[in-house]
C-alpha positions as CSV (number, residue, x, y, z in Angstrom):
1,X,-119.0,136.2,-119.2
2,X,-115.4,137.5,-120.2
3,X,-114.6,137.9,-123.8
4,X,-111.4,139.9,-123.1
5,X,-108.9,137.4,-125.4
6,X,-112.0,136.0,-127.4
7,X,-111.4,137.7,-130.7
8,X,-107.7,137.1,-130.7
9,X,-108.2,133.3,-130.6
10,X,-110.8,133.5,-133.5
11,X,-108.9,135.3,-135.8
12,X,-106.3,133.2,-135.5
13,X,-108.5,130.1,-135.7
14,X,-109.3,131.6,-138.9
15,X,-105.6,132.3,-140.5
16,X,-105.0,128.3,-139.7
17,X,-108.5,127.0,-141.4
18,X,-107.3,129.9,-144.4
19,X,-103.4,127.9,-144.7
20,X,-102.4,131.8,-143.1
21,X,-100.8,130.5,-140.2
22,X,-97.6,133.0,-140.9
23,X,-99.2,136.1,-141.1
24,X,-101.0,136.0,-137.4
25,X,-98.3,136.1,-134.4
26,X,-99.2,136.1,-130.5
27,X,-97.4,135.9,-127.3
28,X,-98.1,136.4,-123.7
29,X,-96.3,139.5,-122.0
30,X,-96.8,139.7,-117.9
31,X,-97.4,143.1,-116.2
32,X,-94.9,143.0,-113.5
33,X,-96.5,145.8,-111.3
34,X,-99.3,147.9,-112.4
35,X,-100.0,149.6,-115.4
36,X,-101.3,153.3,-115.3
37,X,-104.5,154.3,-117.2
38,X,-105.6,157.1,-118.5
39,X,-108.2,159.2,-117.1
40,X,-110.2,162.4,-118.2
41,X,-113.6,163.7,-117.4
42,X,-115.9,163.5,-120.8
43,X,-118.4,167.0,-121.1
44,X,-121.3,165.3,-119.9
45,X,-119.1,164.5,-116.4
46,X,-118.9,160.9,-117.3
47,X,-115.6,159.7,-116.4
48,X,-113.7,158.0,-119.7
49,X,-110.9,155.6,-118.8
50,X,-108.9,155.0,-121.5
51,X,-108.4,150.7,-121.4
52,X,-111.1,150.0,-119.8
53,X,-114.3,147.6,-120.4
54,X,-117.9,148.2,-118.4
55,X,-118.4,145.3,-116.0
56,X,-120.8,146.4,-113.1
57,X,-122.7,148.8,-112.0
58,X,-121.9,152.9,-111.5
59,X,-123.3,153.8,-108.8
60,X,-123.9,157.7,-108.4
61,X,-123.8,157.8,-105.0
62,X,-120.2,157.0,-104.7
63,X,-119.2,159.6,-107.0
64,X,-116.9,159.7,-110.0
65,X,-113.3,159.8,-109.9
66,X,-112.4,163.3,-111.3
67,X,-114.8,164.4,-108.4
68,X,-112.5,164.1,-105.5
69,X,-108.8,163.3,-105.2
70,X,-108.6,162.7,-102.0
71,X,-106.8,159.2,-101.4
72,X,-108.6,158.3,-98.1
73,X,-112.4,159.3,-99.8
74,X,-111.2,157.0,-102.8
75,X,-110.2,154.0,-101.4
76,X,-113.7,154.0,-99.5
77,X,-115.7,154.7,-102.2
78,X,-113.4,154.1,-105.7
79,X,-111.3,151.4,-104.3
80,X,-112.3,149.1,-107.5
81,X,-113.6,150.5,-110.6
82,X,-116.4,148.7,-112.2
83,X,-114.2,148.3,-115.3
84,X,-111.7,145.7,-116.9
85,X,-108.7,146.7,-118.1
86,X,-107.1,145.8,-121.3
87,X,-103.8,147.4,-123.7
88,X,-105.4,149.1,-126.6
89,X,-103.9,147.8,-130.0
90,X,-103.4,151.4,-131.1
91,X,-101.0,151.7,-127.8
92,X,-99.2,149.2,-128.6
93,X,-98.5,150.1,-132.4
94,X,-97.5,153.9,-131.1
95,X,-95.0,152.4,-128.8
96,X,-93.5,150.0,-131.5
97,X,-93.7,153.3,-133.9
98,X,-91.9,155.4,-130.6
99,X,-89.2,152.7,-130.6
100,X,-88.6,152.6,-134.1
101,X,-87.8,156.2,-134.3
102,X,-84.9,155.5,-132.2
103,X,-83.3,153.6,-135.0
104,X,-82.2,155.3,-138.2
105,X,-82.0,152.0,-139.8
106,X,-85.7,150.6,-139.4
107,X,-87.3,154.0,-139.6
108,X,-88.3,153.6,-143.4
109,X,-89.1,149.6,-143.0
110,X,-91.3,150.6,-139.9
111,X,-93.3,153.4,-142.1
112,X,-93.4,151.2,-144.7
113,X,-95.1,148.1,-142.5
114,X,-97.0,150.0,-140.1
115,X,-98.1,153.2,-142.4
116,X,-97.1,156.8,-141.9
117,X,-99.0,160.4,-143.0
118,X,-97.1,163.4,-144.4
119,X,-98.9,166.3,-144.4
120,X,-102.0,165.2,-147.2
121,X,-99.8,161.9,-148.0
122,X,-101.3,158.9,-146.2
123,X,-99.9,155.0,-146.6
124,X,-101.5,152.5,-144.8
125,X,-99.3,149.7,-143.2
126,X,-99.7,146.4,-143.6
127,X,-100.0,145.0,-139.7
128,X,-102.6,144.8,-137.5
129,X,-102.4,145.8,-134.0
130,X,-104.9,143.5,-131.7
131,X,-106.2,144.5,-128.3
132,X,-104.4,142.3,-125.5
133,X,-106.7,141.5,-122.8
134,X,-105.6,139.8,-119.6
135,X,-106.3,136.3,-119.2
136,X,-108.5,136.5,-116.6
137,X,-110.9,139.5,-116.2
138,X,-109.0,142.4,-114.1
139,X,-110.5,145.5,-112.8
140,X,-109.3,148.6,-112.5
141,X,-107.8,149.6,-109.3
142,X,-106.7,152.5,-107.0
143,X,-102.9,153.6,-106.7
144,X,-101.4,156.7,-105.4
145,X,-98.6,159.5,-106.5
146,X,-97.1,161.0,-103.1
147,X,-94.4,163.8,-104.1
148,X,-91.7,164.0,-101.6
149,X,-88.8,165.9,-102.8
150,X,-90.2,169.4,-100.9
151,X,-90.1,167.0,-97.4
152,X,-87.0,165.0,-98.1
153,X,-84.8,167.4,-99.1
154,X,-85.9,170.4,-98.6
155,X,-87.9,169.7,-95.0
156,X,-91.1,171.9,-95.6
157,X,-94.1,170.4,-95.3
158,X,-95.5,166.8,-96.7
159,X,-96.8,166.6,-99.9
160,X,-100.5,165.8,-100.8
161,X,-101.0,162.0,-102.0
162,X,-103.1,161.9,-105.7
163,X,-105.3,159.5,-106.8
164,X,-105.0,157.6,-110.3
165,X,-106.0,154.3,-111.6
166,X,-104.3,151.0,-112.8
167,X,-104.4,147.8,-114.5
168,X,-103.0,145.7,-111.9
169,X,-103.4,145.6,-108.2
170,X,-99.2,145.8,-107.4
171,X,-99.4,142.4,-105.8
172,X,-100.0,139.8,-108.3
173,X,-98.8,139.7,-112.0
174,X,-100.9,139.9,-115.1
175,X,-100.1,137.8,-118.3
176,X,-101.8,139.5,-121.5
177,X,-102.0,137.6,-125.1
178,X,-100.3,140.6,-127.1
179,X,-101.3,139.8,-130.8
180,X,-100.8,140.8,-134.2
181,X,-101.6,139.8,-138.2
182,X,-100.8,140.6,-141.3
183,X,-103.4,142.2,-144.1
184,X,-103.9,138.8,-146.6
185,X,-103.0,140.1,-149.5
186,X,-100.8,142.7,-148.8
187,X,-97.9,141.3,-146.3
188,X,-96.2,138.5,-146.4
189,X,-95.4,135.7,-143.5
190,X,-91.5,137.1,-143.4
191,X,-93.4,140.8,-142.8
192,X,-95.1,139.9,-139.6
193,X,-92.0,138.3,-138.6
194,X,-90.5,141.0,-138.4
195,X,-92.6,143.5,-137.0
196,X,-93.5,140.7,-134.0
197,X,-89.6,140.9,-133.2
198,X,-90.2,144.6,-133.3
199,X,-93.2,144.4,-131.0
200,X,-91.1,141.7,-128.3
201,X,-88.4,145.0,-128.1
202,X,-90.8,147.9,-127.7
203,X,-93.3,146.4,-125.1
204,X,-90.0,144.8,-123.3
205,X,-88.1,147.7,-123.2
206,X,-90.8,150.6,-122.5
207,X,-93.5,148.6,-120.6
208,X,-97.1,149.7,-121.9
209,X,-99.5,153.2,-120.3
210,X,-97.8,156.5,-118.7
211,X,-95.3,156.8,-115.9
212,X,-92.9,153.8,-117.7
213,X,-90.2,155.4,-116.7
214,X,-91.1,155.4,-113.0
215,X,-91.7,151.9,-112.7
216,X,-95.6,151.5,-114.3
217,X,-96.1,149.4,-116.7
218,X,-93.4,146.8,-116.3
219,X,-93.9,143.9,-119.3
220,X,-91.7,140.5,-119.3
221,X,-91.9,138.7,-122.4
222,X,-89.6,135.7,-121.3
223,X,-86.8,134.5,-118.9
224,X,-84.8,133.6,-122.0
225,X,-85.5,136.9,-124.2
226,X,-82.3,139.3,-125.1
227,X,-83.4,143.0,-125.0
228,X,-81.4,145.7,-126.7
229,X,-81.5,149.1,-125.3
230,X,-81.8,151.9,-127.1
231,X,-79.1,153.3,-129.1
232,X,-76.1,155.0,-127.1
233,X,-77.9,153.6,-124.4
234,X,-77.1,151.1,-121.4
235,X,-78.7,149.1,-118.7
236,X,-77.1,148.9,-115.3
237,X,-79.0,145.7,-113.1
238,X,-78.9,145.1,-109.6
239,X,-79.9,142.7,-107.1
240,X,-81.4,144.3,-104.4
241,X,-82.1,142.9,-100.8
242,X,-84.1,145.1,-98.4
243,X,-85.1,144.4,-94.7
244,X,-87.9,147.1,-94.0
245,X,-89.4,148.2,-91.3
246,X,-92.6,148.3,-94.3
247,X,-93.4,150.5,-96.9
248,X,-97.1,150.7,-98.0
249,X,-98.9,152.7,-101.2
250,X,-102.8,153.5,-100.9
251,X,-103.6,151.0,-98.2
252,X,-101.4,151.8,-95.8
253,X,-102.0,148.4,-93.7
254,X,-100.9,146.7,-96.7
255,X,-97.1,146.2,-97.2
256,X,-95.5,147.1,-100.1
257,X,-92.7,148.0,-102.2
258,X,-93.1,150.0,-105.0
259,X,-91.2,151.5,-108.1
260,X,-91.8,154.7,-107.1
261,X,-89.5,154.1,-103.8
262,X,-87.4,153.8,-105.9
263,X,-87.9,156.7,-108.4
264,X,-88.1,159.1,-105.6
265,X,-85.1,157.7,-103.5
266,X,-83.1,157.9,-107.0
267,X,-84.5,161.4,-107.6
268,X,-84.0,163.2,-104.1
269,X,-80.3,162.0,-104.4
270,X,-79.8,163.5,-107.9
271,X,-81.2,166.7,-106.3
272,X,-79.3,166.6,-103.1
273,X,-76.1,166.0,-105.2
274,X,-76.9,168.9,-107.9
275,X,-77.8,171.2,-105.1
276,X,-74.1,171.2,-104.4
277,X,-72.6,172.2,-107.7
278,X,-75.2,174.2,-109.0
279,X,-77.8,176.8,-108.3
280,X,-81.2,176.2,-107.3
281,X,-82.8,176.8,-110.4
282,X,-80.4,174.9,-112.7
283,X,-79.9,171.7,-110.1
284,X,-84.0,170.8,-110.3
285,X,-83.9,172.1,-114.2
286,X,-81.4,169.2,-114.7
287,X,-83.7,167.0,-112.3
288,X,-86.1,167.4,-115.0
289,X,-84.5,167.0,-118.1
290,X,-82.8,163.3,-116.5
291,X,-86.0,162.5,-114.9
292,X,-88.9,164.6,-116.3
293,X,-91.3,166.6,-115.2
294,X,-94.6,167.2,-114.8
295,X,-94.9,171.3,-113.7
296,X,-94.9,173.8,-114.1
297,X,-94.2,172.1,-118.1
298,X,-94.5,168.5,-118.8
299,X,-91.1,167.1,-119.9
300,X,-90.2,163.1,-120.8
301,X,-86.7,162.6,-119.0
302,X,-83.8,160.2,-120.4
303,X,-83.2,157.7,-117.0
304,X,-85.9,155.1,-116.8
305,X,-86.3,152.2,-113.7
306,X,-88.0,149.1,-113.7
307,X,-88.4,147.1,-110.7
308,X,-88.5,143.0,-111.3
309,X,-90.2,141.1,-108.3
310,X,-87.8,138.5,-106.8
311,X,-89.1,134.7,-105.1
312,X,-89.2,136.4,-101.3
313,X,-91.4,139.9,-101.9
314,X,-92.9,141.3,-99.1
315,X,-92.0,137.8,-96.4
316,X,-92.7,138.9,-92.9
317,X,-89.7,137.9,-90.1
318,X,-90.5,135.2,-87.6
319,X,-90.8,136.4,-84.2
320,X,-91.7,140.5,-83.1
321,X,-91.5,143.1,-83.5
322,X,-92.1,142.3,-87.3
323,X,-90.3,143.5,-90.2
324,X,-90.7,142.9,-93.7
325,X,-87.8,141.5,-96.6
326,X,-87.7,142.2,-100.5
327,X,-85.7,140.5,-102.9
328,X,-85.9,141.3,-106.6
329,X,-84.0,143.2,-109.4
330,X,-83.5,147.2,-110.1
331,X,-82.9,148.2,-114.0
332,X,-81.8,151.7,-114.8
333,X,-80.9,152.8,-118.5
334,X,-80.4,155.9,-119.5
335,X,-77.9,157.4,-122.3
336,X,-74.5,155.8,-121.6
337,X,-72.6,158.8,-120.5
338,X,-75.6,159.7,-118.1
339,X,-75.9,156.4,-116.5
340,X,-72.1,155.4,-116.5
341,X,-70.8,158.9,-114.8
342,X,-73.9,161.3,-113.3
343,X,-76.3,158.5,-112.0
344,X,-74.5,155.6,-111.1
345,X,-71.7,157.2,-108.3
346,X,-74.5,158.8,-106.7
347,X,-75.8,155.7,-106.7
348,X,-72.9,154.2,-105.4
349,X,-73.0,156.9,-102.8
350,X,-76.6,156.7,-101.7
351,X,-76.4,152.8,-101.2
352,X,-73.7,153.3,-98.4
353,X,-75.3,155.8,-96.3
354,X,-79.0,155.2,-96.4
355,X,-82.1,152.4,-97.2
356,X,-85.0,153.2,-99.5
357,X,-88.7,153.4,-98.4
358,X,-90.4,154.6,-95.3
359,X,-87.3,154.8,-92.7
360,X,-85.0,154.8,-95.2
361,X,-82.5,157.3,-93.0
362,X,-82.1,154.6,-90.3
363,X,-80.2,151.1,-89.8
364,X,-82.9,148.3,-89.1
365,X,-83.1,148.1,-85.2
366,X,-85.7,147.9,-82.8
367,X,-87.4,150.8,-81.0
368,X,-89.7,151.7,-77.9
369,X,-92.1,153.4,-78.7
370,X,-93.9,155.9,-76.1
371,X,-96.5,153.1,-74.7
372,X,-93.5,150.9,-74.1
373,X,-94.5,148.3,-77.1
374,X,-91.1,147.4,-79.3
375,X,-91.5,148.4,-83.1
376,X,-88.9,147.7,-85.9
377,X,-87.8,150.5,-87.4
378,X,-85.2,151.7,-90.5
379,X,-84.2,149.6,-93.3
380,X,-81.3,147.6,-94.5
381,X,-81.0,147.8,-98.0
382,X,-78.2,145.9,-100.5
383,X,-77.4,146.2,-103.9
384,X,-75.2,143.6,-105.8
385,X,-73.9,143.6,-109.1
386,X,-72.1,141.3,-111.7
387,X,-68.7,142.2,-112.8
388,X,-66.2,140.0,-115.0
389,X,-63.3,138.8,-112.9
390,X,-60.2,140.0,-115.5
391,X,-57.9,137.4,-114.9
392,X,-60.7,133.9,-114.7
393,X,-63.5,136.1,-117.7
394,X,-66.3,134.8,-115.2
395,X,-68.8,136.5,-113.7
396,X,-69.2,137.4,-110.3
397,X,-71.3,139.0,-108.0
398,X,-70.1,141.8,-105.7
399,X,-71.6,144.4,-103.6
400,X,-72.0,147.9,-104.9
401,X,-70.9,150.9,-102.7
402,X,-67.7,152.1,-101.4
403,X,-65.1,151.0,-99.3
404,X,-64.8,153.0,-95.4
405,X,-61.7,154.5,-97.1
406,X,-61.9,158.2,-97.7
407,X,-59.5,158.8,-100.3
408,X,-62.1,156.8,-102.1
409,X,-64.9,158.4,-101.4
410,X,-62.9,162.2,-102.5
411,X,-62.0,160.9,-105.7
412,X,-65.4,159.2,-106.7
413,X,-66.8,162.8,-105.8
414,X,-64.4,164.2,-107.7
415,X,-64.6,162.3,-110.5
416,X,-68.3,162.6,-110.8
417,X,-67.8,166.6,-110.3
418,X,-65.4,166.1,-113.3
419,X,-68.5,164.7,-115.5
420,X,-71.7,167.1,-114.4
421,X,-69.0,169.7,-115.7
422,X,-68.3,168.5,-118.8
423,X,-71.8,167.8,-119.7
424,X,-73.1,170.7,-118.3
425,X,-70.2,173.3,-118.3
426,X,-72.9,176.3,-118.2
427,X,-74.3,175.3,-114.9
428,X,-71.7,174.5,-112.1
429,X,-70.9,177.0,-110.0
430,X,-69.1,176.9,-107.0
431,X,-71.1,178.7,-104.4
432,X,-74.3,177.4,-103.3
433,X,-73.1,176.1,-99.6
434,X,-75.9,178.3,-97.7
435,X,-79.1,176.5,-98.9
436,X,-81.4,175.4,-95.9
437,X,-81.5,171.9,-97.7
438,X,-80.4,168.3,-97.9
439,X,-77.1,169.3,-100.2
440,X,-74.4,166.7,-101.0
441,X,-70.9,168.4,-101.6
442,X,-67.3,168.3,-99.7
443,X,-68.7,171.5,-97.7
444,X,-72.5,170.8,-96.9
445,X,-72.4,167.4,-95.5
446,X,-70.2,165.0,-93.0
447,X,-69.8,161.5,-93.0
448,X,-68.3,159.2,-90.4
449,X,-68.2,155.4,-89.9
450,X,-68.5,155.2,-86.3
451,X,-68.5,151.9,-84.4
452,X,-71.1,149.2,-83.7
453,X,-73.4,147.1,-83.2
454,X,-71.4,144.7,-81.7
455,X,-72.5,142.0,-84.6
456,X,-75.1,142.3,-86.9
457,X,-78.9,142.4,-85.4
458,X,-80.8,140.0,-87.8
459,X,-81.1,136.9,-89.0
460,X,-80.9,136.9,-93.4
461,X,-81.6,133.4,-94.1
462,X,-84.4,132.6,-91.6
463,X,-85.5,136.7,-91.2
464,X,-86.0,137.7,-87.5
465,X,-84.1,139.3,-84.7
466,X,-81.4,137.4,-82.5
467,X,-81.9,139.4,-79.6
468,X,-85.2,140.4,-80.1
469,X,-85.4,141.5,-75.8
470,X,-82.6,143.7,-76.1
471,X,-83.0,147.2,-78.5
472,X,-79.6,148.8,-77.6
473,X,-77.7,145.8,-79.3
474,X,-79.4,146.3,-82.4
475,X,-77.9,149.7,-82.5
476,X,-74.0,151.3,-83.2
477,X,-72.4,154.6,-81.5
478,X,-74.7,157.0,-84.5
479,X,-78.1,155.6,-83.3
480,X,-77.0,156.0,-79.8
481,X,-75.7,159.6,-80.3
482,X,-78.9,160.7,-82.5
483,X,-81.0,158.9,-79.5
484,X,-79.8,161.2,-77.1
485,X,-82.4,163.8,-75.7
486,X,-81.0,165.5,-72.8
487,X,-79.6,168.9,-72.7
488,X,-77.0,169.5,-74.0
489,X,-77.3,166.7,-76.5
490,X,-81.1,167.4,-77.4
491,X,-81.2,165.4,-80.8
492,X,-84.2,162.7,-80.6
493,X,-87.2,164.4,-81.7
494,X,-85.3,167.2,-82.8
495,X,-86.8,168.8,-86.2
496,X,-83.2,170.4,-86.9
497,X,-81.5,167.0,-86.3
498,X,-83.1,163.6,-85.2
499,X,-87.1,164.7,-86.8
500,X,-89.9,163.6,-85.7
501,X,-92.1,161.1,-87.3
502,X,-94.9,161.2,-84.7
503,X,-98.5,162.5,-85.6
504,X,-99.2,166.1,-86.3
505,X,-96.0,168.2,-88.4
506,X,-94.3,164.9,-89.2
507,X,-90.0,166.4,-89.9
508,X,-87.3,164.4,-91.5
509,X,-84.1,163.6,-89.5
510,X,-81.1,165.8,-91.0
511,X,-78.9,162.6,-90.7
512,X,-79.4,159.5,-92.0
513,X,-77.8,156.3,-90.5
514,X,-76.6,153.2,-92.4
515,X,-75.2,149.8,-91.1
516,X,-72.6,147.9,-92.7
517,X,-71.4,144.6,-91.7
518,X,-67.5,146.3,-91.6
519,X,-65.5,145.3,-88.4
520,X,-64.4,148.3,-86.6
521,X,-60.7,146.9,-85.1
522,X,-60.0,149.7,-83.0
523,X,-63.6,149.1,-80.9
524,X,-63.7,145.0,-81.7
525,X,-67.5,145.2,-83.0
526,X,-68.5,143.2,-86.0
527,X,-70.5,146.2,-87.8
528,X,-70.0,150.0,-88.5
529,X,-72.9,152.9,-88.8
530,X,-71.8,155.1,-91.8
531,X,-73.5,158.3,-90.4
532,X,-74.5,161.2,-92.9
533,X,-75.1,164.4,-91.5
534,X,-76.4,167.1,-93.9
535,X,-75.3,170.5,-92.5
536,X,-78.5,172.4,-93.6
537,X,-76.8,175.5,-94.2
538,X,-74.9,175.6,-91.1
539,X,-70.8,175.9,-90.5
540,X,-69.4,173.4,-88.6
541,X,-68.4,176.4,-86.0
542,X,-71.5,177.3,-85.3
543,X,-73.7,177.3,-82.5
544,X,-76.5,175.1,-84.5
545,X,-77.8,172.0,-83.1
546,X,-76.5,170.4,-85.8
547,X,-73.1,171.5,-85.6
548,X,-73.2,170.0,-81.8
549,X,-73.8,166.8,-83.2
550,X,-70.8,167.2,-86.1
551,X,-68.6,167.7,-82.9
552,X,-69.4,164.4,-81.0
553,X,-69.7,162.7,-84.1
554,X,-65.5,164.2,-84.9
555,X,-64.9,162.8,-81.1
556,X,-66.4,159.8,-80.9
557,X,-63.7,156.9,-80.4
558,X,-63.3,154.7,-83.6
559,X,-64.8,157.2,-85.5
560,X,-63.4,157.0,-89.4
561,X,-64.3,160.7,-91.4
562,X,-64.7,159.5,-95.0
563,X,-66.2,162.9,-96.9
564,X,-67.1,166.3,-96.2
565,X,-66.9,169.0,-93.4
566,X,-65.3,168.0,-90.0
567,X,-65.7,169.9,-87.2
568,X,-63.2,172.6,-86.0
569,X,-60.1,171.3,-84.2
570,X,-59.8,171.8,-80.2
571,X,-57.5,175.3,-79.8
C-alpha cells in the first residue's frame, strides 16, 4: 500500500477542521525528465540513497550499487531499485534558502521565516517543509553519465559510461504534491503566502537533486506561471526540432533524447571555441567556471539548461530505414553578459554547422551499410526563436543561425573575440593554432557551403523519406566528397578525416556536415551542406590528409568559403 502523499492530505485535513486553512499551501510540480539521487555506501556496505523509500526485497545476490559501476552489469542486475523515490522537505527548504540568497532584498525576511544559525545564535523559522511524494509510487531507476569531451574534441579514446540513480525513468513525467504550513501560533496566513510564492520560484527555476544545471531535475509548476531569473541574469528559449538517426542513454535499444545531449554538445563547442583564443589550460579552466566541474575540484558553474519535452518526442518516421523526430524547448540562463555575448554566438555558430546527439557531424541521409541493409544516419537539428518585429511590436518566430554570407560569419567571430577579451583580458592569447584538437578560430578550421541535395530528403510534416530507394539523393557535394575512399581521395573510414564509427577503436570524423534548406543558384539545387572542417593542427599547405580535403573542398564548383583557412592558391 503507498502512503507516499498520505501525510500531506491529513495535515491539511486538519488545518480546514482547525479554521487554519491559510497557513497550509500545496501544489503539484511535474519532473520533466529525471531527477538525480544521491548515493553513498553507509560503513556497514549498505547502500543509503538519499530520497528513497524500501519497497521490495534486496537481494544479495545481485549486489549493491557502489559494488560495480559498470553500466552493462547494472542494467542486468540494478536496472530497478527496490526503492520509491520522493523530494525530501529539507531539500526543498535548502533550495528556497539557495535562492533567497540571490536576493539582497528577501535575505532577512527569508532568515526570519525559514530560521537561520550564527555561530551559537539559533532562530527557528516559522514554515514547514513537507516531503513531496509522487502521486503514484515510482521506483528508482538506472541512468548513465558518458563524458565525451576527450573523444569529441580531442579524438583520444572513448570515455567510460557511470552509473547513478534517478527518480524518474526519462520517458514519462512525474507530478509531486510539494507542500508547506505554517507553525499555529507563530505565522500568520499572509506568512505562508509568501514563502509558497518563494517556493513556486526556487523549485521552478533550479529543478530539485544534483546535476540541475545539466538538465536533471527539471520541475514545471504551470503553463501559466511567470518565472524570474536570477538577478543580472537572463533566459534565452528555443524551439528545437531534431530528425535523428536516434540517440539512446542506458538502454541503448531505447531511443532517447536527453539533456545531457545537450550539455555536452553546448560544452564541447565552448571548448572548441576557447581552444582558439586561449591556452589549454586556461580554455578548459573557463570550461569549468561557465559550466562546472567535477575534477580534479568540484566547481558549481554559472550556465544552466533545461530541456522541456514537446507533443512529438521520440515519433518514429513511416517507412525504412527508420529515423526518429524531437520537438520540445531548450532554456539556457546564465549571467546576462555570459549568455548574451560568450554562449549564445557560439551557439549561433554550432546550430549552422552541425546536429546534436549520436551523428550529430552529419546531415540526415541514408547509408549502406557493409551487408548492403540501408540505415539512416546524421541528424537535422533546428533551433527557432521569438524576436519582436520593430516596426508591427509583435512577435515572431525566426530561425537562429547565420546567413551563407561570410562577412557575417567574420564579424560575429569577431565580435564574440571582442567579449571573451573583455571579460577575460588575462587569458587570450594569440597563439595556440598547433593543438592536435577540434579548435574553432579564423586559422584552425574551414567552412564552405557547398552545393546540394538537389531538394531536401525528408518529409517534416508526415516524417519519412521521399526517395527512400535512392541514398545518393539524400546527400550534397560534402557527403559525396567525405564518402570518397579511393586513393588519392582516401577520406571514408579515415580516422584523420571521415572516422570511423564501426566496432573496435570507434574515431570521430574531423568534419562535420550540416544541411540547410538554402538554394545554391549557381548549381540549381534546393539545399546547401555547410561543411566544417577542423584542421587538427595541420596548415592548409601541407601534405595532411586533411589538408587534401581543404583543397577539393576550395575547388569544388558552387562552393561559398564563409570562415577560416582556405587552401593555398594554384601558382
Amino acid at each position: 500500500m503507498y502512503t507516499g502523499s498520505r501525510l500531506i492530505e491529513l495535515l491539511e485535513l486538519q488545518h480546514q477542521r482547525r479554521s487554519q486553512s491559510g497557513l497550509f499551501k500545496k501544489g503539484t510540480f511535474t519532473i520533466q525528465w529525471r531527477a538525480k539521487v544521491g548515493s553513498f555506501p553507509h560503513p556497514d556496505v549498505e547502500t543509503i540513497v538519499s530520497a528513497g523509500e524500501p519497497c521490495g526485497a534486496w537481494r544479495p545476490t545481485q549486489g549493491r550499487p557502489e559494488d560495480k559501476r559498470n553500466v552493462n552489469e547494472n542494467w542486468e542486475r540494478l536496472k530497478i531499485l527496490p526503492l520509491n523515490g520522493y523530494i525530501p522537505g529539507a531539500s526543498i527548504r535548502g533550495i528556497v534558502r539557495a535562492w533567497a540568497k540571490q536576493r539582497p532584498d528577501i535575505l532577512p525576511r527569508m532568515c526570519e521565516l525559514l530560521g537561520y544559525q550564527n555561530n551559537d545564535t539559533i532562530s527557528a523559522g516559522k514554515i514547514e517543509f513537507l516531503d513531496a511524494w509522487p502521486d503514484e509510487p515510482t521506483k528508482l531507476t538506472l541512468d548513465i553519465v558518458n563524458p565525451q569531451q576527450d573523444f569529441q574534441v580531442y579524438h583520444q579514446g572513448q570515455g567510460k559510461p557511470l552509473s547513478l540513480y534517478t527518480l524518474g525513468n526519462g520517458e514519462d513525467y512525474i507530478p509531486v504534491t510539494v507542500a508547506i504550513r505554517g507553525i499555529p501560533g507563530r505565522a500568520t496566513d499572509a506568512e505562508v503566502s509568501e514563502v509558497w510564492g518563494w517556493v513556486q520560484q526556487a523549485l521552478s527555476l533550479y529543478g530539485v537533486g544534483s546535476r540541475t544545471a545539466s538538465g536533471y531535475g527539471t520541475l514545471k509548476f504551470s503553463d501559466s506561471f511567470r518565472l524570474t531569473p536570477d538577478p543580472d541574469c537572463a533566459i534565452k528559449q528555443f524551439d528545437f526540432s531534431l530528425y535523428s538517426q536516434g540517440s539512446a542513454g542506458p538502454n541503448m535499444q531505447t531511443m532517447e533524447l536527453r539533456p545531457s545531449h545537450w550539455r555536452g554538445w553546448l560544452r564541447s563547442w565552448i571548448l572548441r571555441f576557447l581552444l582558439g583564443v586561449m591556452s589549454e589550460q586556461d580554455a578548459k579552466k573557463t570550461v569549468g567556471e561557465l559550466l562546472g566541474t567535477l575534477e580534479p575540484e568540484t566547481r558549481k558553474g554559472c550556465v544552466r539548461l533545461q530541456m522541456l519535452k514537446g507533443s512529438t518526442w521520440g515519433d518514429s518516421s513511416s517507412g525504412q530505414p527508420r529515423f526518429y523526430v524531437w520537438k520540445g524547448k531548450l532554456q539556457i540562463s546564465a549571467p546576462k553578459d555570459i549568455l548574451n555575448k560568450i554562449i549564445l554566438p557560439i551557439i549561433r555558430f554550432a546550430v549552422m554547422v552541425g546536429g546534436v546527439g549520436r551523428g550529430w557531424r552529419r546531415p540526415l541521409h541514408i547509408f549502406h551499410m557493409n551487408n548492403g541493409h540501408a540505415a539512416a544516419r546524421g541528424t537535422l537539428l533546428t533551433l527557432t526563436h521569438k524576436i519582436k518585429n520593430p516596426n508591427t511590436h509583435q512577435w515572431e518566430t525566426k530561425p537562429y543561425g547565420l546567413p551563407l554570407n561570410a562577412a557575417t560569419w567574420n564579424k560575429a567571430y569577431q565580435d564574440w573575440l571582442s567579449a571573451v577579451q573583455s571579460q577575460w583580458p588575462d587569458r587570450v592569447t594569440a597563439d595556440n593554432h598547433n593543438i592536435s584538437a577540434e579548435v574553432f578560430s579564423p586559422n584552425t578550421c574551414a567552412i564552405y557551403a557547398v552545393p546540394g541535395p538537389d531538394s531536401e530528403p525528408i518529409e517534416r510534416q508526415e516524417p519519412g523519406w521521399k526517395q527512400a530507394d535512392d541514398a545518393e539523393a539524400t546527400r550534397g557535394d560534402g557527403m559525396y566528397l567525405i564518402y570518397q575512399q579511393t586513393a588519392p581521395r582516401n577520406y571514408k573510414r579515415n580516422p584523420d578525416i571521415g572516422g570511423n564509427a564501426g566496432a573496435g577503436n570507434a574515431s570521430c570524423s574531423w568534419a562535420s556536415i550540416k544541411r540547410v534548406n538554402i538554394p545554391n543558384r549557381e548549381q540549381e539545387t534546393d539545399c546547401q551542406e555547410i561543411v566544417c572542417l577542423f584542421m587538427g593542427g595541420q596548415t592548409p599547405n601541407s601534405n595532411h590528409v586533411r589538408s587534401h580535403f581543404l583543397r577539393d573542398l576550395g575547388n569544388m564548383n558552387g562552393a561559398v568559403h564563409l570562415f577560416g583557412v582556405q587552401p593555398p592558391a594554384n601558382p
